[in-house]
C-alpha positions as CSV (number, residue, x, y, z in Angstrom):
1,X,181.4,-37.5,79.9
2,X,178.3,-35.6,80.0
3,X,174.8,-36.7,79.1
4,X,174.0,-36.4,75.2
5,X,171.9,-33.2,75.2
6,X,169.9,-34.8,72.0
7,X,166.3,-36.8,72.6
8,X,166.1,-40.4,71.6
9,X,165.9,-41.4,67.4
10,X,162.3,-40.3,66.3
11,X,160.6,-39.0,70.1
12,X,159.1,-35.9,70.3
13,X,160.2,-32.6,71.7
14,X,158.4,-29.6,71.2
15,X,160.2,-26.4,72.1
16,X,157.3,-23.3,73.2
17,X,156.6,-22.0,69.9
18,X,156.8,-25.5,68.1
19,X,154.1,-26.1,70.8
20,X,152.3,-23.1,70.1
21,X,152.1,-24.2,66.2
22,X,150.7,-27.8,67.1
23,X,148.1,-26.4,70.0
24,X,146.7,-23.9,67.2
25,X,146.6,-27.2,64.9
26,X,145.0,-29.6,67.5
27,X,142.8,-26.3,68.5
28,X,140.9,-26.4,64.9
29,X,140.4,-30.3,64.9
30,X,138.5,-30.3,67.8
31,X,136.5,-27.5,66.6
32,X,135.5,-29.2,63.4
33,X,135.1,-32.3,65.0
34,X,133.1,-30.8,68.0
35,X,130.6,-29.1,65.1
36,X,129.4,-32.4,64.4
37,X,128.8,-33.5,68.0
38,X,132.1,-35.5,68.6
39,X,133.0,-36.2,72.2
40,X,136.5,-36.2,73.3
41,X,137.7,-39.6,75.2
42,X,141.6,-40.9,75.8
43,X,142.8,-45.0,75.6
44,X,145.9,-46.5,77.6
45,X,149.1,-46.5,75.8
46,X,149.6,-49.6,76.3
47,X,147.6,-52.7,75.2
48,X,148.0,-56.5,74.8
49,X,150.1,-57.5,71.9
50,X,147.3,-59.7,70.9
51,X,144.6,-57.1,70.7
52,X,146.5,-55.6,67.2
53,X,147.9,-59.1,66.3
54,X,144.3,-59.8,65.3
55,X,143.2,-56.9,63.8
56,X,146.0,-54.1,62.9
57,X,148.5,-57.1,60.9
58,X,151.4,-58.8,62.5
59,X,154.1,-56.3,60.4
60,X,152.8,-53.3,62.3
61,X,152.4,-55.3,65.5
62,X,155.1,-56.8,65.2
63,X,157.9,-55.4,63.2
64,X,156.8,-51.6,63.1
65,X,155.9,-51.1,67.1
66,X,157.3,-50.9,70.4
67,X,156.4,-54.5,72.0
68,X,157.9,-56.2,74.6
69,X,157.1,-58.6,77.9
70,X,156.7,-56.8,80.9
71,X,158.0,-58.2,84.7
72,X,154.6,-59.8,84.7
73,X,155.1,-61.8,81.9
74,X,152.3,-60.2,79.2
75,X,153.4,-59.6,76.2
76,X,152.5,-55.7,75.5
77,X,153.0,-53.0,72.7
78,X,152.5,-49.3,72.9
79,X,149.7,-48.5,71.1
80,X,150.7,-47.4,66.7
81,X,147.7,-46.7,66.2
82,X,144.0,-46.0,68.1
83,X,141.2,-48.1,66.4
84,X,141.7,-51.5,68.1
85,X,141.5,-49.8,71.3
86,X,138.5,-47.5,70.2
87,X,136.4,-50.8,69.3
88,X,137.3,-52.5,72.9
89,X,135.9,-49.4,74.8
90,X,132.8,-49.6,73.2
91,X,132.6,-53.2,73.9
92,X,133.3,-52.8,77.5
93,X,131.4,-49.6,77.8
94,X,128.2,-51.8,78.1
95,X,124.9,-49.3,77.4
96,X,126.1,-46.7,75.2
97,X,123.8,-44.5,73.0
98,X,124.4,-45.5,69.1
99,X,125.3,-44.2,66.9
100,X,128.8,-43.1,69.5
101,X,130.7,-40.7,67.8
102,X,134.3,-39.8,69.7
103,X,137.2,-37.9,68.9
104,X,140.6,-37.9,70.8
105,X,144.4,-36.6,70.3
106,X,146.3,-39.6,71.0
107,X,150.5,-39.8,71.2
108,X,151.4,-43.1,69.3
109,X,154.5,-45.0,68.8
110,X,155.8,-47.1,65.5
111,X,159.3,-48.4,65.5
112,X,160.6,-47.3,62.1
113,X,163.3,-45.2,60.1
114,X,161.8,-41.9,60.7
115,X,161.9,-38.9,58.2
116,X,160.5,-36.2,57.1
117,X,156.5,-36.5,58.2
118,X,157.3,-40.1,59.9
119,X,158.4,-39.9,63.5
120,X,158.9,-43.1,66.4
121,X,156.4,-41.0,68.9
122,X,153.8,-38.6,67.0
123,X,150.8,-37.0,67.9
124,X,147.4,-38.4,65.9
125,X,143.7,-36.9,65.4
126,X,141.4,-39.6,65.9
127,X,137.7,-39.4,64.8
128,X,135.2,-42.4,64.4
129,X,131.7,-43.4,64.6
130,X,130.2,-46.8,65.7
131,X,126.9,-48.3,65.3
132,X,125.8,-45.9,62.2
133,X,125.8,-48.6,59.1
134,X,124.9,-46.4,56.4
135,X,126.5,-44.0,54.3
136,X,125.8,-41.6,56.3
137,X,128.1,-41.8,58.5
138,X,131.1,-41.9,55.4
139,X,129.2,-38.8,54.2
140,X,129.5,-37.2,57.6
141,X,133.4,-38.2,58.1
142,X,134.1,-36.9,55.0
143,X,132.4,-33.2,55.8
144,X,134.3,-33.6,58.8
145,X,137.4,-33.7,56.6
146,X,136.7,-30.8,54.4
147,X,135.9,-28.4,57.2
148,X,138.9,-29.0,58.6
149,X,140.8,-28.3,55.0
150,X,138.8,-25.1,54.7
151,X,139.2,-23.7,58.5
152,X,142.7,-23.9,57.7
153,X,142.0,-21.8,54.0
154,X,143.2,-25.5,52.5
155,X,142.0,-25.4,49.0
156,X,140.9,-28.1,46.4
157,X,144.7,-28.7,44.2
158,X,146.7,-28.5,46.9
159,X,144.6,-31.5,48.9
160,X,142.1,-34.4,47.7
161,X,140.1,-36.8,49.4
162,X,140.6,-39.9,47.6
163,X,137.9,-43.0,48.5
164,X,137.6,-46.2,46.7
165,X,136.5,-49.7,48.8
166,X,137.9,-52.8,50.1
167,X,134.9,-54.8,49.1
168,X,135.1,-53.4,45.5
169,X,138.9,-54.7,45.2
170,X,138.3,-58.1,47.1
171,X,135.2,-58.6,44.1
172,X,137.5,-57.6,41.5
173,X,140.6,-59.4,42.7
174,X,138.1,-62.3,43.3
175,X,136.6,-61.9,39.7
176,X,140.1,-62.7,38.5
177,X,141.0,-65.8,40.1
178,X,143.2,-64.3,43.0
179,X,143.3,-66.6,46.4
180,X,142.6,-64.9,49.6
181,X,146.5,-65.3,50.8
182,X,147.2,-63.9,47.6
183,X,144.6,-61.3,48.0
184,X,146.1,-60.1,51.4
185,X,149.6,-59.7,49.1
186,X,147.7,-57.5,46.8
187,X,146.3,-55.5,48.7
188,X,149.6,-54.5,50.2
189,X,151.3,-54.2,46.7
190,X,148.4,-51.7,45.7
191,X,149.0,-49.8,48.7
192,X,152.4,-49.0,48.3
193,X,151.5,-47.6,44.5
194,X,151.7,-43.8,45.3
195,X,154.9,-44.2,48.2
196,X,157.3,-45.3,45.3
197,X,158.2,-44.3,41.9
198,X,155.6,-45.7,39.3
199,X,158.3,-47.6,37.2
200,X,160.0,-49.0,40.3
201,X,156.3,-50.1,41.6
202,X,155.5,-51.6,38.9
203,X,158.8,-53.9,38.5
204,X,158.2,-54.5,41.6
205,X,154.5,-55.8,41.2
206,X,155.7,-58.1,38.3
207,X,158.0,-59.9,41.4
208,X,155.5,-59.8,44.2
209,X,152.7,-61.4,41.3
210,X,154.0,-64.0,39.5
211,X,151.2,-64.9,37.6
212,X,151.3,-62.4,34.6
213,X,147.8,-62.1,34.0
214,X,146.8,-61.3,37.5
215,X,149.6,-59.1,38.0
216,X,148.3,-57.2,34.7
217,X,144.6,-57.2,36.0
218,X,146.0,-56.0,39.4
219,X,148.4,-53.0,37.9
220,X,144.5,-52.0,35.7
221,X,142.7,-52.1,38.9
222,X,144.7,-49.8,40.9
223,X,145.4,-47.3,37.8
224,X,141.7,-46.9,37.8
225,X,140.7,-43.1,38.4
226,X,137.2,-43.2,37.8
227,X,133.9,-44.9,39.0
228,X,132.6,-44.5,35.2
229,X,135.5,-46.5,33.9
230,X,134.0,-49.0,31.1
231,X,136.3,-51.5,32.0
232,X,135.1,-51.3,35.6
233,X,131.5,-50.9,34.9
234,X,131.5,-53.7,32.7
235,X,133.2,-56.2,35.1
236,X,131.5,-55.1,38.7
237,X,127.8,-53.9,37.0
238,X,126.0,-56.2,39.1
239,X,128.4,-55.9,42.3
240,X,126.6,-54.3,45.4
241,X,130.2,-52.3,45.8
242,X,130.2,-50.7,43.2
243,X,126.4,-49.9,43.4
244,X,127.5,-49.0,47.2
245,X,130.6,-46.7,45.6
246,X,128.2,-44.8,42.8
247,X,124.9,-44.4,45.5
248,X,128.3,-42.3,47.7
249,X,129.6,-40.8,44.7
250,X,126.3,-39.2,44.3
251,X,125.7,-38.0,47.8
252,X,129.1,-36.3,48.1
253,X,128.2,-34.1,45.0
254,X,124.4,-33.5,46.5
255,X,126.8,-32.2,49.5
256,X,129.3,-30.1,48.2
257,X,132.1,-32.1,48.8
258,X,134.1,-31.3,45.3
259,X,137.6,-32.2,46.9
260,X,136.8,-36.2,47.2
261,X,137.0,-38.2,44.1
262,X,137.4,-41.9,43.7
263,X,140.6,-43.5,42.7
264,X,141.3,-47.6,43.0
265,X,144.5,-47.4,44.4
266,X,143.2,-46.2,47.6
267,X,142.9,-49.8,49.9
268,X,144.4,-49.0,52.9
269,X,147.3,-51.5,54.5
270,X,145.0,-51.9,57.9
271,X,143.5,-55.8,57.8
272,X,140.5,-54.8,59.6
273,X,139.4,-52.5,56.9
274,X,135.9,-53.6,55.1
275,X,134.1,-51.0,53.1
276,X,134.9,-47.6,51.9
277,X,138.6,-46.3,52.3
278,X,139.7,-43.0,52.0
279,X,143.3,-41.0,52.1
280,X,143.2,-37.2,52.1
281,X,146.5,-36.5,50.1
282,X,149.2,-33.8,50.1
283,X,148.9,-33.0,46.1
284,X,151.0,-30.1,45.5
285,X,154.2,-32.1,44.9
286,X,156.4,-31.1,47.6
287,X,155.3,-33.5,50.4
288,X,153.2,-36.4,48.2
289,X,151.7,-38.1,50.9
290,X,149.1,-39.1,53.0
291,X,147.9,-36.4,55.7
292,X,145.1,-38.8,57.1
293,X,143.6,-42.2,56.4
294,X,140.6,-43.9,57.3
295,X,137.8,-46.4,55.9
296,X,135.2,-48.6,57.3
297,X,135.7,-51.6,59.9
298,X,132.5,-53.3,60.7
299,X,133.9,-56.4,62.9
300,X,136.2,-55.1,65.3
301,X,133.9,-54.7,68.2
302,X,132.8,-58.3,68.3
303,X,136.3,-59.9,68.9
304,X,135.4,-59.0,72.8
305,X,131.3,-59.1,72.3
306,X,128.3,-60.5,70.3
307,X,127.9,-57.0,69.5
308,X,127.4,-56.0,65.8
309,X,128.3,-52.5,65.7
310,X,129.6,-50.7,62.7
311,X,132.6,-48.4,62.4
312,X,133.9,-46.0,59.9
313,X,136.9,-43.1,61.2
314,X,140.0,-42.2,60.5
315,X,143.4,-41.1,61.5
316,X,145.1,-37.6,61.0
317,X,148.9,-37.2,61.6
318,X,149.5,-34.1,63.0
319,X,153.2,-33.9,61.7
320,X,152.0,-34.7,58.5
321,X,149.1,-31.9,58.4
322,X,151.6,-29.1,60.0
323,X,154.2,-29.7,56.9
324,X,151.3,-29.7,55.0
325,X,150.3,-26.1,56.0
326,X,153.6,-24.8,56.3
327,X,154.2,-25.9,52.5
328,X,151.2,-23.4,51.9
329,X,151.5,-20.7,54.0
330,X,148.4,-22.0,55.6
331,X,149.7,-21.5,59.7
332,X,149.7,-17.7,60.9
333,X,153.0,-16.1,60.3
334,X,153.5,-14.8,63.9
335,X,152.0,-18.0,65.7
336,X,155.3,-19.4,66.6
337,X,156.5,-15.8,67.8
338,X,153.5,-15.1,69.7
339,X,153.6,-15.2,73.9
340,X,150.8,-16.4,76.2
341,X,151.3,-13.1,78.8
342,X,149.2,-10.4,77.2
343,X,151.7,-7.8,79.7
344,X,154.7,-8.2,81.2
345,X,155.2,-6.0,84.3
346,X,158.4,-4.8,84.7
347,X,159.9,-4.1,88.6
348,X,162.6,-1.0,89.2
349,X,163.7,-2.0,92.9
350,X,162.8,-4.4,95.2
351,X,160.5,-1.8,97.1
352,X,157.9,-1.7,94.6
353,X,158.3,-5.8,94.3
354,X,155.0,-6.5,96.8
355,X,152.5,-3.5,94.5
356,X,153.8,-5.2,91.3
357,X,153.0,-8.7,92.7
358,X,149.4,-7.6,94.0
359,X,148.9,-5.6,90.4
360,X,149.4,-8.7,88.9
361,X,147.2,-11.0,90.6
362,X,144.4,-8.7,90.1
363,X,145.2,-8.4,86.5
364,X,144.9,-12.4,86.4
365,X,141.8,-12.4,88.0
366,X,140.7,-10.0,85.4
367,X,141.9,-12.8,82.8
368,X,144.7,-11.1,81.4
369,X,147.9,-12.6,81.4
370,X,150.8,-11.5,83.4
371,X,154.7,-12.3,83.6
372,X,156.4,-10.8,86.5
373,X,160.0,-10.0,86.2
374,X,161.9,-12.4,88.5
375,X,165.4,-11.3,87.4
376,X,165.9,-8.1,89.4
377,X,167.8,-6.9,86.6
378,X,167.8,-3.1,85.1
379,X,164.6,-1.8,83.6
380,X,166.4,-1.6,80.3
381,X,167.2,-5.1,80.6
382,X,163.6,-6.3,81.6
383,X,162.5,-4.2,78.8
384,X,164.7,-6.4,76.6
385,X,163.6,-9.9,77.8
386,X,159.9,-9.0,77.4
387,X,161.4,-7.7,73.3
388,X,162.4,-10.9,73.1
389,X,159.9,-13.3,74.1
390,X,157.2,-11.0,72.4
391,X,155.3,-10.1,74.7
392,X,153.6,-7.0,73.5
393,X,152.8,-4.9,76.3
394,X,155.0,-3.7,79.0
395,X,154.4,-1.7,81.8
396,X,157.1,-0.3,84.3
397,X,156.3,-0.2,88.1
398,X,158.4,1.9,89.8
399,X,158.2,4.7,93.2
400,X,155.8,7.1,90.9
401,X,153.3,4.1,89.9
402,X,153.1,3.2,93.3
403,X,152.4,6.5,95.0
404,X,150.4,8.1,91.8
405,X,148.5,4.8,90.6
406,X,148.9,5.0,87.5
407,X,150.6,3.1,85.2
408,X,152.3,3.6,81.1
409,X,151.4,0.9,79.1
410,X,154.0,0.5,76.6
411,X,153.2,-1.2,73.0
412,X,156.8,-2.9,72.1
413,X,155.1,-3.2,68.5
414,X,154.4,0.6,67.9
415,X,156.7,2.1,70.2
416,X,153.0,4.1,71.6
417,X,152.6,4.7,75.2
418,X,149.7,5.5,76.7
419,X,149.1,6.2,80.5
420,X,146.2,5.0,82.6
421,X,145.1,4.4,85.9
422,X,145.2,1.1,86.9
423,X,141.2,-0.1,87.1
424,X,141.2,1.0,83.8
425,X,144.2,-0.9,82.4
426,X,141.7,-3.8,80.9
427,X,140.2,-1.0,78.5
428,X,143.1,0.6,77.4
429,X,144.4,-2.8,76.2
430,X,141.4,-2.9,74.0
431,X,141.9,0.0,72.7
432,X,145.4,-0.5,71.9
433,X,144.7,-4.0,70.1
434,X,141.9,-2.1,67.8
């Protein structure tokens, strides 16, 4: 019986112009990110179990990841998400210049049903800064986010940036007579609000709150939509939260940012999560979800130090951002068509095989990008294959281009030809292009 031809349930696999559409995505993250001076690092895949036990919440260290006990005994997980690891580095890093603003690509792994936008094995854009505990640094994440929205021609009604905080909900919650252990329930009931129907999330906040007057004050905090809210104002006026959320509220106006707005809802199901959250949401209908998520976590890094450093970053899903632009037309039509080799050279008979090779090594060291033929079949045929893999320009070496040195450059686009002589193939490419 032969081997199943299909990858395993949720794992990646990227075909060339899949992986053509995700290196133009992850191109223009680390271009916005890299405007704002963030440096590139990597974390294992693998980490102690324990090390997102404490911090990430046993039901995505436990019942949403890939853990298991290695032939040494330790009990590992590959890593579902990047913070946790982030934090450890700067604790072990020793002397590092603060505020430490990084950025990395990393592949994660969560063992759940996977669907559209949610795979096993996916690809995330990490960006966080540490020791920075003002707003500042939300201000900064959150032009981080927009510039990425408008390199990609995103546009305010098909995306928002929704913030609230976790201290603002813990006061409220607090305000009316919720536990802790009841608070931690709470917030994952809130959570959940825009990933279900509203009429089957609200039945189903009546069951996970028993207490009718909490669930009620619960179901008014998270339907909240704005910071002027009377109700809100009235309850948390003296709260340093809610000062905290009005003093950001203001800053992203002074600084353009019209796509953010602040909506309760937004808590976040992370436990490590301590002040401001944020979501930047697909809000055109089709996809209705989360493209990134983030907040701030100021006590991660001293679970391995008596370090007190700050932290506020998020986390992008690339599979989620890619449906997101191709729901809007937002990723260049012929990306996915498009070839690396800027000429392929095609051979008419093993005598000119040695001149085509040298042609195209000196063509590469000119940076332009060559494929060879390596079939040996017909020049009609050759002709064909480089059709097909769109490669633009063609140019056919056969007993004349060796003896005259000149070459016909061949524009499988137009159909124009033009002939040159070979030192000056580089410009006529130019031209040809403009």
């Amino acid at each position: 019986m032969p081997l199943s031809r299909k990858p395993l349930k949720g794992m990646r696999e990227l075909f060339p112009g899949e992986k053509r559409v995700e290196d133009y995505i992850v191109g223009q993250l680390s271009k916005a990110g890299s405007a704002y001076g963030f440096e590139a690092y990597e974390a294992p895949v693998l980490e102690p179990l324990d090390l997102f036990l404490a911090k990430s919440g046993r039901e995505l260290a436990k019942d949403q990841s890939y853990n298991f006990t290695d032939k040494g005994g330790r009990n590992l997980i590959m890593r579902p998400e990047l913070t946790p690891s982030t934090a450890r580095m700067v604790a072990a890093a020793g002397e590092l210049i603060f505020p430490v603003k990084w950025m990395s690509f990393p592949l994660c792994y969560r063992y759940e049903n996977p669907q559209r936008g949610r795979a096993r094995e996916f690809l995330q854009f990490n960006l966080d800064i540490l020791g920075a505990d003002g707003l500042e640094a939300e201000l900064e994440i959150f032009l981080v986010l927009q510039r990425i929205m408008d390199g990609f021609s995103a546009v305010p009604g098909q995306y928002a940036i929704r913030y609230s905080s976790r201290k603002l909900a813990s006061g409220v919650l607090l305000k009316y007579g919720f536990t802790p252990l009841e608070m931690q329930n709470a917030f994952a009931v809130i959570d959940k609000k825009d990933r279900m129907p509203l009429e089957k999330w609200e039945k189903w906040l009546q069951e996970e709150i028993a207490d009718s007057s909490k669930a009620e004050a619960l179901l008014k905090f998270a339907s909240c939509g704005t910071l002027n809210s009377s109700w809100l104002s009235k309850l948390m006026a003296d709260d340093p939260a809610y000062s905290e959320l009005l003093k950001f509220s203001n800053m992203l106006d002074r600084a353009g940012v019209d796509s953010a707005s602040f909506e309760a809802g937004v808590v976040r199901g992370l436990d490590y999560y301590t002040g401001i959250v944020f979501e930047v949401l697909d809000t055109g209908g089709e996809n209705r979800r989360s493209i990134c998520g983030g907040g701030r976590y100021d006590n991660l890094v001293g679970m391995f130090s008596n370090q007190n450093v700050s932290g506020v970053g998020f986390g992008l899903g690339i599979l989620t951002l890619k449906l997101f632009l191709q729901t809007y037309g937002l990723i260049p039509d012929d990306l996915a068509l498009s070839h690396p080799a800027d000429i392929f050279l095609a051979v008419c008979t093993d005598e000119q095989r040695e001149f085509a090779l040298n042609l195209a090594e000196s063509l590469r060291d000119a940076d332009i990008s060559v494929e060879m033929d390596l079939s040996r079949k017909n020049l009609s045929k050759q002709f064909k294959i480089a059709d097909r893999k769109a490669i633009r320009y063609v140019v056919a070496i056969g007993p004349d281009e060796v003896d005259s040195g000149n070459v016909t450059i061949r524009d499988m686009n137009t159909g124009e030809s033009v002939e040159v002589d070979i030192p000056h193939i580089r410009d006529a490419l130019s031209m040809m292009e403009n």
